[in-house]
Structure formats: structure tokens, C-alpha cells
N, C-alpha and C positions, 0 to 999 in steps of 0.2 A: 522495552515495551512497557507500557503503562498502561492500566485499565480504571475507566474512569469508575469511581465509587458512589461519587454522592449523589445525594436524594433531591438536589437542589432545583429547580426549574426557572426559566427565562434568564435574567441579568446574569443573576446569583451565579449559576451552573456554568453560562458561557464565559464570565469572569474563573471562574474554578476551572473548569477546560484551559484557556486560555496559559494560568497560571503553568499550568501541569505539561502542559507542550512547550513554554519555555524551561522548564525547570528539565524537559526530557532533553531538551537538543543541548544544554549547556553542555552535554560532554560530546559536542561535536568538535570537529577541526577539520580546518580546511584539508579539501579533498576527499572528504565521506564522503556521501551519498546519502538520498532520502528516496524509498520507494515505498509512495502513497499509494492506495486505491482511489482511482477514479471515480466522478459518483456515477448512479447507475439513471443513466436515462428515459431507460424503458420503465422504471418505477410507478407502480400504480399504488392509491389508498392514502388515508387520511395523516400517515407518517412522511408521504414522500416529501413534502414542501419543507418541515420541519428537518430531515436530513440532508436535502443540499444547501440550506441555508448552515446548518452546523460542516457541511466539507468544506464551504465559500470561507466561514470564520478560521476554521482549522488550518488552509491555504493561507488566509493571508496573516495568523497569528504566524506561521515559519515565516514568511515573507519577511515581517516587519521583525523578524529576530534575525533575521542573514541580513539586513541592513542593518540592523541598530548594532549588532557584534562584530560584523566586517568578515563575518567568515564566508569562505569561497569555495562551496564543493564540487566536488567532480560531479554529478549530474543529483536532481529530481525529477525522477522518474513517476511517472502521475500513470498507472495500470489501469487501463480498463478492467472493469468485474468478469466480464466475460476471457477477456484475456488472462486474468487471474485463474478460472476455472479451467480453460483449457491446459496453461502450460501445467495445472497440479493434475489433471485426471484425463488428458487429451479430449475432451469435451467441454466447449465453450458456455453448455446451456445444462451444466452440471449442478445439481443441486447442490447446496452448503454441507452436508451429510457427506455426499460422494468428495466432495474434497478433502475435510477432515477424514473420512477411511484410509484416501488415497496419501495423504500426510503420513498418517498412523504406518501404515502401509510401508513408505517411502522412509520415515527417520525413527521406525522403531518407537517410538514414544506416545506415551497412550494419552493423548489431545484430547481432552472433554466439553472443548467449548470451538464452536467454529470459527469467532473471532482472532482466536489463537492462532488456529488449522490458515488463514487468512491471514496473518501475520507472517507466520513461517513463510507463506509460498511469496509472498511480495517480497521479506527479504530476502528470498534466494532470487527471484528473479532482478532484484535489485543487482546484490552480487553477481551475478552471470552479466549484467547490463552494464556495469562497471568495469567487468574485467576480472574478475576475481570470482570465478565461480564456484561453489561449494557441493555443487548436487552433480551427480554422475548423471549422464542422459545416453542410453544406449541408440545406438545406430538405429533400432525397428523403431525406435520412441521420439526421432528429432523433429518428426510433427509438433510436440511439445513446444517448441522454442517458436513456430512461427509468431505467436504474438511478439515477442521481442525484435523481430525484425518490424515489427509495424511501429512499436513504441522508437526505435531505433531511426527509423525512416523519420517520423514526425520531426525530433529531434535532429537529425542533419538537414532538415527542409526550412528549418526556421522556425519550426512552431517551439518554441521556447512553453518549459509548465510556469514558469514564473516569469 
């Protein structure tokens, strides 16, 4: 994981992003996996237009790195936000707070930033959506997992994330 630092705005920044997401994926190989959050649709305020334009850039800077390198992974998995909060706190309409407690919560580690708390839970759901699960999910808690059968569903129907 990598978090972006600079202070930069327009070109500048989206060149710097850019950079920074190829420079993350070069220790990929084929057969990872990538689990992105989805953007968030319902999004209201004078940020939303400037973040899906920055998910659209982020999307297609992987894209045009799994072409130009030739690497082949085992799935990108594109999470809904809301599916993101339910599989971390079984509440789909969970505030940013409530996930990170429920992280803290869940891997013992004391998470200060929610972005972070939002990292971990995609890639565990990643890994679970791959096959290689890491997070124990008790039998009264398997309501957790339904978003992955929705992402899962998409995915053998044809909806390809790339």
C-alpha cells in the first residue's frame, strides 16, 4: 500500500499518482490479484466529480500496466463502498469510524487513519475472493461474506472490472 503525499494539483499530481501506481504494481506477477474500491455513486458535494474522475485515472493507469507488462492475474476485483462496510462491520451504510473500530477490533492493530481500516478490509476481501482467505468469519457472522457473492456473481456473468 501506498499513500499519496504530495501537495501537487491537476497534471502535476495525476502524473505523480500515476507514477506511484506503476511503481506499486511492479511487484506484481501473474496470478495476484487486485482489490480496488469501487467509486461511490451515491456521492454528494463539490469533491464528488474530482473523485471519480481520480478512480477513472487510477483504473485505467492498472489497465494500461497489465498491458504494457503482460502480467495476467487471477482476478480485479472492483468492491463496492457499501459492500466494503458491510463485509467489515455487517452494516452496508456503516460509517468510516465504524469500520476502522471494527478492523481495530478484528486484527488487533490500532488503525488511525480510515483509508488504512479501508485498505485492510479490501484486501482481505480480495483474498477470500481469490481463494486464499486470511480472516476467520464465524458461522452467526457469514452475513459478512454476502457482498462477495454479489462481486463473485458480476464476475461469472460477464461483467469483466477491466
Amino acid at each position: 500500500m501506498h499513500i499519496i503525499t504530495t501537495k501537487d494539483r491537476g497534471h502535476p499530481r495525476m502524473d505523480y499518482i500515476q507514477t506511484e501506481i506503476w511503481r506499486t504494481l511492479s511487484a506484481l506477477k501473474n496470478g495476484d490479484i487486485i482489490a480496488m474500491e469501487g467509486p461511490s455513486f451515491g456521492s454528494k458535494g463539490g469533491k464528488s466529480h474530482e473523485l471519480a474522475g481520480g478512480w477513472w485515472m487510477v483504473k485505467h493507469a492498472i489497465y494500461t500496466w497489465l498491458k504494457d507488462e503482460g502480467v495476467e492475474l487471477k482476478g480485479v476485483y472492483i468492491i463496492p463502498p457499501r459492500s466494503r462496510a458491510k463485509y467489515a462491520t455487517g452494516n452496508g451504510n456503516a460509517k468510516k469510524e465504524a469500520v476502522m473500530e471494527s478492523v481495530q477490533l478484528q486484527t488487533k492493530i490500532n488503525v488511525l487513519d480510515h483509508n488504512i481500516a479501508d485498505a485492510m478490509v479490501l484486501a482481505t476481501m480480495g483474498a477470500r475472493l481469490g481463494g486464499a482467505a486470511v480472516d476467520v468469519i464465524p458461522p452467526e457472522e457469514m452475513h459478512r461474506v454476502t457482498p462477495l457473492v454479489s462481486v463473485k456473481n458480476q464476475l461469472e456473468n460477464g461483467l469483466q472490472s477491466f
